[in-house]
C-alpha positions as CSV (number, residue, x, y, z in Angstrom):
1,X,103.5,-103.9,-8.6
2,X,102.2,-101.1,-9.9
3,X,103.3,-98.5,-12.3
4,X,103.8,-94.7,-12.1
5,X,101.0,-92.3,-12.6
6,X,101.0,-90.7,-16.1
7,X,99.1,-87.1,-17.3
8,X,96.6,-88.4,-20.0
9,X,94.6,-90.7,-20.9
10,X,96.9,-93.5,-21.2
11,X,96.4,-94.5,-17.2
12,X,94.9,-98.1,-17.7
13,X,97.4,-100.8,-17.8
14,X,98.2,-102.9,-21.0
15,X,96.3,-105.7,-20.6
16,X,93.1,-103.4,-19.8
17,X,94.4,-100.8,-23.0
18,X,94.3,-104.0,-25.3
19,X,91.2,-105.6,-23.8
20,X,89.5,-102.2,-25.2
21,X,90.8,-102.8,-28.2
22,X,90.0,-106.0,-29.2
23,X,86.4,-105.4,-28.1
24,X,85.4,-102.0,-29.9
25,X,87.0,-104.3,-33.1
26,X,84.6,-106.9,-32.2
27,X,81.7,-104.5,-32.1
28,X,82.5,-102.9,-35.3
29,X,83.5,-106.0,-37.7
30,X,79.8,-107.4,-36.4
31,X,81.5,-111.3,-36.7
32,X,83.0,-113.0,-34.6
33,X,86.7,-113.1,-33.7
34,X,88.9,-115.7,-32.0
35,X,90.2,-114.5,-28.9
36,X,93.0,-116.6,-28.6
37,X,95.8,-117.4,-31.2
């Protein structure tokens, strides 16, 4: 399903929000990190 619309810029899902995340990390440590635990 999906969720309810929100007013800002929080309208990505969590998996998508965290995806961001990891990867402007990634680009800013310059190594590489594990993508799995």
């Amino acid at each position: 399903g999906t969720g309810y619309e929100v007013w800002g810029n929080c309208n990505a899902p969590r998996a998508v929000t965290l995806s961001a995340i990891i990867y402007c990390l990634r680009c800013i440590v310059g190594r590489d990190v594990p993508l799995n635990q």
